[in-house]
N, C-alpha and C positions, 0 to 999 in steps of 0.2 A: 570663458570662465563662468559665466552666469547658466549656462548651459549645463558645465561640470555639478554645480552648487548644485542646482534646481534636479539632479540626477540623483544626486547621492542623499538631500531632502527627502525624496519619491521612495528610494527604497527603506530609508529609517521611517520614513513613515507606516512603511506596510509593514516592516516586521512590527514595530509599534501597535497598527488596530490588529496582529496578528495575536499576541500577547494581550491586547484590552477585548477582543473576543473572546480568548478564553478564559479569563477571569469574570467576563460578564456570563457567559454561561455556565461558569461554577455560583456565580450568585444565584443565576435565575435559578438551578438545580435547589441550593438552600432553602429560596425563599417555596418551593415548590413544596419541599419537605414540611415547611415550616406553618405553610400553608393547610396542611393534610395534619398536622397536630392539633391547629387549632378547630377545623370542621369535627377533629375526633371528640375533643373537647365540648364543643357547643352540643355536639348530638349528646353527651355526657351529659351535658349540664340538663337539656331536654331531659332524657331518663329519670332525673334527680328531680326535678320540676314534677315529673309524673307520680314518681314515687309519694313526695308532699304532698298531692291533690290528696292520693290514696289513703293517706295517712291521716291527712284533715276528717276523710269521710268517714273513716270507721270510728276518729275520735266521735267525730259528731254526732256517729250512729251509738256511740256507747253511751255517751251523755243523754239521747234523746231514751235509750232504752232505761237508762238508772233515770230519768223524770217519771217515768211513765210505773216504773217497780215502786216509784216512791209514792207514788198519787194514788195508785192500787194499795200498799198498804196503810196510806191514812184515812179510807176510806170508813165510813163509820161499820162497824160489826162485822168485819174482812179480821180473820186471824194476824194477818200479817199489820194490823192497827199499833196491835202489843207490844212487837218491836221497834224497841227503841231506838232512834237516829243521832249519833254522836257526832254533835259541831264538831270537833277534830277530826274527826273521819274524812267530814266533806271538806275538810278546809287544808287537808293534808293533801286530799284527791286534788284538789285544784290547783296547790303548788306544785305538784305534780305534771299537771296538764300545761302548764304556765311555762315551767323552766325546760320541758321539753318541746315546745314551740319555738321558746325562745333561744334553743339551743339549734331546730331548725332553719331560724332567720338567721342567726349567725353564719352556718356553714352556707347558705345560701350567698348574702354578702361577698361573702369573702370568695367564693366563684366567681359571683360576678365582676368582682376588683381584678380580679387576675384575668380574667379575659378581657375587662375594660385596657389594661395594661399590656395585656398580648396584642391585641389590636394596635395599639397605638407604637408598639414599638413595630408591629409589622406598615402601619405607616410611614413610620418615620427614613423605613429602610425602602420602602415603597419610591421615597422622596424623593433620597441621594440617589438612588439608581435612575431616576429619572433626569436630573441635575448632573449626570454621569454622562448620558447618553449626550446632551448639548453641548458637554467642553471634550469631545472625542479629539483623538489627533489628528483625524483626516480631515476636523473641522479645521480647527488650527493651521494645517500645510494650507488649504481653500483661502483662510483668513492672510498667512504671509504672501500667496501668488497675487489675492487681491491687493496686497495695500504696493507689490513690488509692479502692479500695472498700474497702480495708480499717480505711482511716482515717475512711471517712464511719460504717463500723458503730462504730468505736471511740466515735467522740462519737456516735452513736444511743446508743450503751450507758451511758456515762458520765451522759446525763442521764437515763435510767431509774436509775442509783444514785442520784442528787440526788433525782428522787420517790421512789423508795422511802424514803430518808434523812427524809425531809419530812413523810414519810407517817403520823401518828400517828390519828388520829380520820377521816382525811378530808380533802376539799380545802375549808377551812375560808379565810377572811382570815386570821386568827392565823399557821397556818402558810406562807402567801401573802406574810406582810410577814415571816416569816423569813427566807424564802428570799431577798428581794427585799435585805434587809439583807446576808446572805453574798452576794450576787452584787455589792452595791455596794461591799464591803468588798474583795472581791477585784479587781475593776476601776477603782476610786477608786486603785489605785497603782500605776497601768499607767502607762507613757509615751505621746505619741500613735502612734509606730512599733508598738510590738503590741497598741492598740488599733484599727490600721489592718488587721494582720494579721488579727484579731478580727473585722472587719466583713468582709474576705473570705473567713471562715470561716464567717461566719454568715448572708450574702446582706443585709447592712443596708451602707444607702451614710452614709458619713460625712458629718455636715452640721458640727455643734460637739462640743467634748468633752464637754458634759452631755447632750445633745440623744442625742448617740452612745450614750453610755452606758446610759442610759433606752430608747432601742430595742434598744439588746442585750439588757438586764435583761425586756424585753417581751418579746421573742423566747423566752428561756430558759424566763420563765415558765408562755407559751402552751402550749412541748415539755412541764414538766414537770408541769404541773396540768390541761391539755388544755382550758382555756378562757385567753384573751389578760385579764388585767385593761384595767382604763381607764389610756390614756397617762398621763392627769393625775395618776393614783396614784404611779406606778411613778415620774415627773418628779418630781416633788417628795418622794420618798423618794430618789430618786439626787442633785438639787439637792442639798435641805439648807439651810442658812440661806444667807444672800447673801454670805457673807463667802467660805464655801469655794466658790459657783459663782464668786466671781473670782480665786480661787484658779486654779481650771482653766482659765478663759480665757486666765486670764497663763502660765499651762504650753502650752498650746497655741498659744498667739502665740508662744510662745517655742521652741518644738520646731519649728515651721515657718519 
């Protein structure tokens, strides 16, 4: 049965990372695009950068030219002395120079906010696709085989404690029908639900509650003495007098 499970896990799995590859290569495809936007954008923004330098120099070069037209006509006995220079003129010119800088810091800014913001959503998408890749399904199927051999070593180990436990002289009868008592002691107050649980843990198929009983007790015994007693032994230590095997039959008629 574990066999069947562990098959049909195997191939829901691979249609599974069958279907998480191709959604992972429609991401990686987006972020590729999305990618190629934003290099278009920065070289964009570059160009615009350029253009500012450009713009600053000619400003600079036209101010440095009107100092110099200015200095030539105040020059003393230079015709151009005559002409006269109007504060509003210069004071116009320079709100001028002013709101359109300051009109280029703006568009600058605000480039730079949106690609600060392109960035950061391309990391963030960067993130989960990496966060993606660690909880895959094939990690997961890995993750349930590990914890289902972990538990098979657990009970391997657990009944080497019961033989060691057991273990006084040897594997004697004496201590044979100890053991056979503690295993009847602890499964005589079982329901049939986790004595069901119990026979798919142990590869015993359920027939009746005593009959069950006594082959799990058989089974235990085989692991921890490393020879199987006679059914008959172990049945009629798990039995008991006839009073309590109809005890268990009425529990099991009645659990079902």
């Amino acid at each position: 049965m574990r066999k069947v499970f562990l098959g049909a896990s195997t191939s829901k799995a691979a249609g599974g990372d069958d279907a998480f590859l191709a959604r992972m290569m429609q991401e990686q495809e987006m972020m590729k695009q999305r990618l190629e936007t934003a290099m278009k954008a920065c070289q964009k923004m570059e160009s615009l950068e350029e253009e500012i330098q450009t713009l600053k120099k000619s400003q600079e070069e036209a101010v440095m030219e009107a100092k110099n037209w200015k200095r030539e006509a105040l020059k003393s006995g230079n015709k151009r002395s005559r002409i006269a220079t109007s504060p509003s003129a210069h004071l116009k010119l320079h709100t001028l120079e002013v709101e359109a800088l300051k009109e280029l810091r703006l568009q600058e800014l605000n480039r730079r906010r949106e690609m600060e913001q392109e960035n950061a959503r391309l990391k963030e998408e960067l993130s989960k696709r990496e966060a993606a890749k660690k909880d895959t399904p094939g990690s997961s199927f890995r993750e349930r085989l590990d914890d289902v051999d972990k538990e098979e070593r657990t009970t391997h180990k657990s009944c080497k404690g019961k033989k060691k436990a057991g273990e006084i002289d040897g594997n004697t009868d004496v201590e044979r029908k100890v053991f056979i008592r503690g295993a009847k002691k602890e499964l005589r107050g079982k329901k049939k639900d986790a004595i069901t649980k119990i026979c798919l843990k142990e590869g015993v198929k359920y027939t009746t509650f005593s009959e069950t009983i006594a082959e799990i007790i058989a089974k235990r015994v085989d692991r921890a003495f490393g020879k199987r007693p006679a059914i008959q032994e172990v049945s009629n230590d798990v039995v008991g007098d006839p009073l309590n095997e109809d005890k268990e039959d009425g529990r099991d008629s009645a659990t079902s």
